[in-house]
C-alpha positions in Angstrom: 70.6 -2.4 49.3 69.7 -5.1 46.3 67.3 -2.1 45.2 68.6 1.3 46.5 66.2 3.6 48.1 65.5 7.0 46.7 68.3 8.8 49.6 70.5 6.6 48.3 70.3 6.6 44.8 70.0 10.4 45.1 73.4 10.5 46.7 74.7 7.9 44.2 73.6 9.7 41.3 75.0 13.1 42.4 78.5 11.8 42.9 78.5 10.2 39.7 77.4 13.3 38.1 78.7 15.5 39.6 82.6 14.1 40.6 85.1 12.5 38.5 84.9 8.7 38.2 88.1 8.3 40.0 86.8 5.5 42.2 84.4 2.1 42.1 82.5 2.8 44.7 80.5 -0.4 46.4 76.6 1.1 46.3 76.2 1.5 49.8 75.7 4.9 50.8 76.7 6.1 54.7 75.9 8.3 56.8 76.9 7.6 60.2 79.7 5.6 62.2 80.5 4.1 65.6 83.1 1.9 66.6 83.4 -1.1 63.8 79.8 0.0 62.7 78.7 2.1 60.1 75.2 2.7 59.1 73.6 4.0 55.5 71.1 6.8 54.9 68.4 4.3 55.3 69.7 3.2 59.3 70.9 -0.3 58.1 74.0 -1.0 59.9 77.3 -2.7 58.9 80.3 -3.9 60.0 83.2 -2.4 58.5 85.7 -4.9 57.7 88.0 -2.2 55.3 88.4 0.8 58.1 88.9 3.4 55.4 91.8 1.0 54.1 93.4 1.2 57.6 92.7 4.6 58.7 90.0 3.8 61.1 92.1 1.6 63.3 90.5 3.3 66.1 87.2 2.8 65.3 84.7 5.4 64.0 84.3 8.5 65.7 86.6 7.3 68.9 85.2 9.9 71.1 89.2 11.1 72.5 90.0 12.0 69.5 86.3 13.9 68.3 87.4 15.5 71.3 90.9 16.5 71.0 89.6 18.0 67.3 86.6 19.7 68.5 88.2 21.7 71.2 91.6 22.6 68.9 89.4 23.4 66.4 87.7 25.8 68.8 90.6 27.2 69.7 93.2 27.8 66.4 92.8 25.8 63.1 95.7 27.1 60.9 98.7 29.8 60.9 100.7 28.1 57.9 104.9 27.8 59.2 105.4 31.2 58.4 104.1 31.6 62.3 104.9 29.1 65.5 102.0 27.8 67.0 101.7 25.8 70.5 100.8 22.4 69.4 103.7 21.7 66.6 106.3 21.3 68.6 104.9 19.4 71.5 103.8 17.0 68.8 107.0 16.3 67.1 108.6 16.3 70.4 105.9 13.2 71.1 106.1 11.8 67.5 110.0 11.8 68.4 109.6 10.2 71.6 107.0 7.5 70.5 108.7 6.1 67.2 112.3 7.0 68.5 113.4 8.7 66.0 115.5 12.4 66.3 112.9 14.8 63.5 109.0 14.2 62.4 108.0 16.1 59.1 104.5 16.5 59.2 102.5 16.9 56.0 98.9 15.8 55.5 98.3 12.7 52.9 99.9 9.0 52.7 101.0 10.1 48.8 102.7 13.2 50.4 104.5 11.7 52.8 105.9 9.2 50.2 106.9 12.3 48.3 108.9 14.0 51.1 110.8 10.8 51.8 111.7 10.5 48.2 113.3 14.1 48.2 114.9 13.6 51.5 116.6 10.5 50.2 117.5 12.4 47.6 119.0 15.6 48.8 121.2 13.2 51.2 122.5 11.0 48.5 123.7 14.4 47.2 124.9 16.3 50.0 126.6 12.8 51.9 127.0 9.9 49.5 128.3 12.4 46.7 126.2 11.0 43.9 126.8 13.6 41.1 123.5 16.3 40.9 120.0 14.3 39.2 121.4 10.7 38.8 120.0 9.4 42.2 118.2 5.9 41.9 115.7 4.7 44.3 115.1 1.0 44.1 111.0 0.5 44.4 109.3 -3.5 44.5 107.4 -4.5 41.9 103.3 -4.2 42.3 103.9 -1.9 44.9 100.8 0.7 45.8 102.8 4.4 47.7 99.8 6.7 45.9 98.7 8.4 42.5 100.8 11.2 42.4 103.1 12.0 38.7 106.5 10.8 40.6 104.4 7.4 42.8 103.1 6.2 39.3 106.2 6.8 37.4 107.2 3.5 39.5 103.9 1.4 39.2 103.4 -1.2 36.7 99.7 -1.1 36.9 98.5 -0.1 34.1 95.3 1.2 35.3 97.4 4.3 37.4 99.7 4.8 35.4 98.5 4.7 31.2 97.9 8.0 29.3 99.8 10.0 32.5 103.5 10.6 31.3 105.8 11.6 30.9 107.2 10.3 33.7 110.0 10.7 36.1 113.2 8.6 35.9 115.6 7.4 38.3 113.5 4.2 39.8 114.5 0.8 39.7 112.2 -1.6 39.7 113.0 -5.1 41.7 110.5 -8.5 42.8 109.3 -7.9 46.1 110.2 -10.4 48.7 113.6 -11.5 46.3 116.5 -10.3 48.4 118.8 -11.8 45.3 116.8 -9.0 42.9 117.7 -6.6 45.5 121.4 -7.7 46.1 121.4 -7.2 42.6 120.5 -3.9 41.8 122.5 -2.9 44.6 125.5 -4.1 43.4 125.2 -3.4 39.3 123.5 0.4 39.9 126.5 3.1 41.9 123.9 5.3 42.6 121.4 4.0 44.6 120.3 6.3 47.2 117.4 4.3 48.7 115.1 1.6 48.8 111.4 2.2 49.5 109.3 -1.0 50.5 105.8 -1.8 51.7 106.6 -4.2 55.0 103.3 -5.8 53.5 102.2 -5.1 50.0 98.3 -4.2 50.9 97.0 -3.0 47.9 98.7 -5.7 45.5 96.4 -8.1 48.0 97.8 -8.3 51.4 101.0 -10.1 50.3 103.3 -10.5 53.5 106.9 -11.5 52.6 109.6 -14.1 54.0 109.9 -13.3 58.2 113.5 -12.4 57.5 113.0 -10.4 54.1 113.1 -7.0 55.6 116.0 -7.5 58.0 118.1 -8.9 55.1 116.8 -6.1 53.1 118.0 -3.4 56.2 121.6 -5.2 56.2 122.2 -5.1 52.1 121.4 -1.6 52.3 123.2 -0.6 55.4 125.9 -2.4 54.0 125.9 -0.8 50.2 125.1 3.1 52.3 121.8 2.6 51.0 119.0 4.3 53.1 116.2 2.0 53.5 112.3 3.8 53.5 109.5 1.8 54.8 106.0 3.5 53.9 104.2 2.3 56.7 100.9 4.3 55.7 98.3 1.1 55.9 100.5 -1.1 58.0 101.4 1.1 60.6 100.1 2.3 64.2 98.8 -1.7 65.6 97.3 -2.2 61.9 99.9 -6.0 61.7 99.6 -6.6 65.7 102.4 -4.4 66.2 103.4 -0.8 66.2 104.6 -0.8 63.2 104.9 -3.7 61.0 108.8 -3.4 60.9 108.6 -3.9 65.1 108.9 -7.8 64.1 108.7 -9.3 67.8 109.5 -6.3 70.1 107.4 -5.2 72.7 105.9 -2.0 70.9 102.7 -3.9 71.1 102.8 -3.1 74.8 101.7 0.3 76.3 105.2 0.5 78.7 107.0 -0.3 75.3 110.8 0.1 75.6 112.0 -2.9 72.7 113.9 -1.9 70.1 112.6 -2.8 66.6 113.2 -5.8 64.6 113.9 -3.5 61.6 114.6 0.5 62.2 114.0 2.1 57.9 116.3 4.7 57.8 113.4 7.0 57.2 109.6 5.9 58.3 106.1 7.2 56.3 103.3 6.9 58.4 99.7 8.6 57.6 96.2 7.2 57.5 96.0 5.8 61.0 98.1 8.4 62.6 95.1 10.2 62.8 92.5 7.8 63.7 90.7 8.7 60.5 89.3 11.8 61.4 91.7 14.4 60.0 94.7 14.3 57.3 97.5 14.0 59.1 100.7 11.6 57.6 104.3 12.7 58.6 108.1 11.4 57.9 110.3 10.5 60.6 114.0 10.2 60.2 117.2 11.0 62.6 119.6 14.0 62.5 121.8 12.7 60.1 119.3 12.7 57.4 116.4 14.7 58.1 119.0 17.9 58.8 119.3 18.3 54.6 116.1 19.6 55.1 116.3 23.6 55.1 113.9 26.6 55.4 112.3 26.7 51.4 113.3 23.3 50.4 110.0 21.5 51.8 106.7 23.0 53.0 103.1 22.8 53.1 100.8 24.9 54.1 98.4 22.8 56.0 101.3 20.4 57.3 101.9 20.2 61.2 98.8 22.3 61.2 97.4 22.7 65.1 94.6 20.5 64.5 96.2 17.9 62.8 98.6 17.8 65.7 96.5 17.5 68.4 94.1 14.7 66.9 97.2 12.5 66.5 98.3 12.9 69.4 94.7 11.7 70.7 94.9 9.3 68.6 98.3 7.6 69.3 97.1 7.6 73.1 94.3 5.6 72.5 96.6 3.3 70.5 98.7 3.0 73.6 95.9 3.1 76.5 93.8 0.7 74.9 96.9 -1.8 73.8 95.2 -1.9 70.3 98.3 -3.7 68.7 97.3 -6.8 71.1 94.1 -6.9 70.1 95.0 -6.8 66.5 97.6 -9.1 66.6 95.2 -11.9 68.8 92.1 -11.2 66.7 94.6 -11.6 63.6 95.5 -15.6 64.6 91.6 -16.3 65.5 90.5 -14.7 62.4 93.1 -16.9 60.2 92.3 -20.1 62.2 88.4 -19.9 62.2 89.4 -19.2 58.0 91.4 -21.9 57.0 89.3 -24.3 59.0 86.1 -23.2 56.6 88.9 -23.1 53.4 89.8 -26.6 54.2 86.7 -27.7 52.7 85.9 -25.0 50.4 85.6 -24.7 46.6 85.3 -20.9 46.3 88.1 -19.5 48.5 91.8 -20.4 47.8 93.8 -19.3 51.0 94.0 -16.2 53.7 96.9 -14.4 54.0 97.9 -11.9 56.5 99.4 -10.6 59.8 97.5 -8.9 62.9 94.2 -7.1 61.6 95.4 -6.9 57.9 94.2 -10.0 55.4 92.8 -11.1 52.4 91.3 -14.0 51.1 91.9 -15.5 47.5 88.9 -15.7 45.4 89.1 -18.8 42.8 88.5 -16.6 39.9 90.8 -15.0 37.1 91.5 -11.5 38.1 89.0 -9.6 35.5 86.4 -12.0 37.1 83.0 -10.6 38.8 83.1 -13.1 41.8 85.2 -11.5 44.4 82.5 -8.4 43.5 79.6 -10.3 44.0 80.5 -12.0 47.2 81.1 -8.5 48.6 77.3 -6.8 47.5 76.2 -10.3 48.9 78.3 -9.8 52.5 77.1 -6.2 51.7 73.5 -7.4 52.0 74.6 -10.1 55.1 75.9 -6.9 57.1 79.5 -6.6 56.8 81.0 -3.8 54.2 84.3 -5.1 52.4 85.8 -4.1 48.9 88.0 -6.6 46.5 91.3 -5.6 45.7 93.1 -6.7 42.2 89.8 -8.6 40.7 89.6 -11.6 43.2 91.1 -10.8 46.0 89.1 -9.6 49.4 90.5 -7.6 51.8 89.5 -7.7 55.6 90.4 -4.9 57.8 88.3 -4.0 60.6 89.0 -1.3 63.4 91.2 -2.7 66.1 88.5 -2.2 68.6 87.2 -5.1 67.6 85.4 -7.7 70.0 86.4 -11.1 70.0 82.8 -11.7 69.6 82.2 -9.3 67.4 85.2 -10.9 65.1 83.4 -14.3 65.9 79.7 -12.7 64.6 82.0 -11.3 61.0 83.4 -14.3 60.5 80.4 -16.3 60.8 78.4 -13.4 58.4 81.6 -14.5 55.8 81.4 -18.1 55.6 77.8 -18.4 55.7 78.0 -15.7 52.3 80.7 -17.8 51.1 78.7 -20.8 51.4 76.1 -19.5 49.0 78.6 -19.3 46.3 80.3 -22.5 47.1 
């Protein structure tokens, strides 16, 4: 799309006048989506290395879960909580089941979800650690990315969220991600620390995994200062990192008959995007008993949360996570991916490193960050077939649907160095 048809530019120009400018858009306009394809108003198709930032682990469209919406939509869309309905409870009971955890909360968006957790931690810092009424601290990582909401950007230090939005709320301490002596710190010199939230990869800040043992280390200084540790699992969870969840470390959740227990268990878990295959806004906030019970009728709700639809297409599409072992495929695709990249790096000029674990990585443009390269390569891999966005100036991201083909991963990377080649 070097010169965008009139369909497209049409449906560009509307959105830009028409909707707030809240997003950079690449100029590629869709319309359909299959799999790891996607193809634009004009039938040009793509692979989609960026999966809706992780949502689409299943692949466009997985028909299961088109399904499991289609006929629950059908059937009963919404009756708020003020009602039971027959698909709530059977879900939690199976989001229970599948994450091993005693309670699910179920609300609808990533930045939601982050929200609940926060209050839960909260209200059980008050109720069981005794820390006197509106002094809780949360300890948060530097760089981190948990939404846009007032209370998520109150704890950013990107400018671009957070400048000309405050005033904004207190009782967050900021600590170095992947620095277990910043958090041993701020543990010790801060009596009330309720919780510590943490990315188990940092996506957003460019696909930055930590130290193998930073988030078992981080578990143990929390456990032992009655800290309650939060991992937002929104992009890295369900198979994203070759695992279940990225905190699974080298258990057997990869497998479909998985009965391992996790590397890391948070305290309390955030999961959304994935959790619904991408075709619905689903997110929800596990926790056990012990925690999750400070939650009582009036001090959390939302009207669309647990909804009946929302339940039964994650439940579709956590099955098809399971039956078709996607977490394998990530986590295999994820070593040939890295390999068949550093062998082209090893000789490159324009490319840094790759980073990354399973299905989630990035590669390191050499340009400043306010540079235009790491934009250009992608309206040039835009061009070659393959759809993927930069992330903090020149950084690429590379996150295709877990369906993936070893061929087809084999085709993408060969569409990526032959693009990178031309700005070698």
């Amino acid at each position: 799309m070097q010169n965008a048809t009139s369909a497209a530019q049409k449906a560009m120009d509307l959105e830009n006048k028409y909707g707030a400018h809240n997003y950079h858009p690449l100029p590629v306009v869709l319309e359909r989506g299959e799999g790891v394809f996607v193809w634009d108003v004009d039938g040009k198709k793509y692979y989609d290395f960026l999966s809706a930032y992780s949502a689409v682990n299943q692949g466009h469209c997985h028909p299961k879960i088109v399904q499991a919406m289609n006929e629950q939509s059908q059937k009963l869309t919404l009756t708020s909580r003020a009602f039971y309905n027959d698909k709530l409870g059977p879900y939690e009971a199976y989001l229970s089941s599948y994450f091993k955890f005693d309670k699910a909360l179920p609300m609808n968006t990533g930045a939601e979800a982050v929200e609940t957790a926060l209050k839960i931690c909260r209200k059980w810092a008050y109720e069981h650690k005794n820390i006197p009424e509106g002094q809780a601290q949360i300890i948060v990582c530097r760089n981190n990315f948990h939404g846009r909401t007032t209370t998520i950007i109150s704890f950013s230090n990107d400018a671009t969220a957070q400048d000309n939005f405050g005033p904004y709320t207190p009782g967050f301490i900021m600590v170095d991600y992947d620095d277990l002596a910043a958090l041993e710190n701020a543990l010790k010199n801060n009596k009330h620390v309720a919780g510590f939230l943490v990315e188990p990869i940092q996506g957003e800040a460019g696909v930055y995994v930590p130290a193998s043992d930073y988030l078992s280390r981080a578990a143990e200084l929390c456990h032992a200062h009655g800290v309650l540790l939060i991992a937002d699992e929104v992009q890295t969870g369900i198979a994203r990192t070759g695992r279940l969840l990225a905190t699974c470390g080298s258990c057997s959740c990869a497998q479909k008959d998985c009965s391992g227990t996790p590397e890391v268990k948070p305290d309390i878990l955030i999961l959304g995007k994935a959790i619904s295959g991408g075709a619905y806004p689903v997110s929800v906030v596990l926790a056990n008993d012990h925690i999750m019970n400070v939650i009582t009728p009036g001090t959390h709700g939302s009207t669309f949360g647990g909804n009946p639809v929302a339940a039964a297409v994650a439940m579709a599409a956590l099955e098809v996570v399971k039956n078709e072992r996607l977490a394998n495929n990530a986590e295999e695709l994820g070593h040939l991916f890295r390999g068949l990249l550093n062998d082209y790096i090893k000789t490159s000029n324009i490319v840094a490193l790759v980073r990354g674990k399973g299905l989630l990585n990035a590669i390191v443009i050499n340009d400043s960050e306010d540079g235009d390269t790491a934009w250009n390569i992608c309206l040039r891999l835009r061009d070659n077939g393959l759809l993927a966005k930069p992330t903090h100036g020149n950084i690429i991201r590379f996150a295709p649907p877990l369906v993936m083909t070893k061929d087809q991963l084999e085709e993408c990377v060969g569409i990526i160095t032959r693009t990178l080649t031309e700005f070698e």
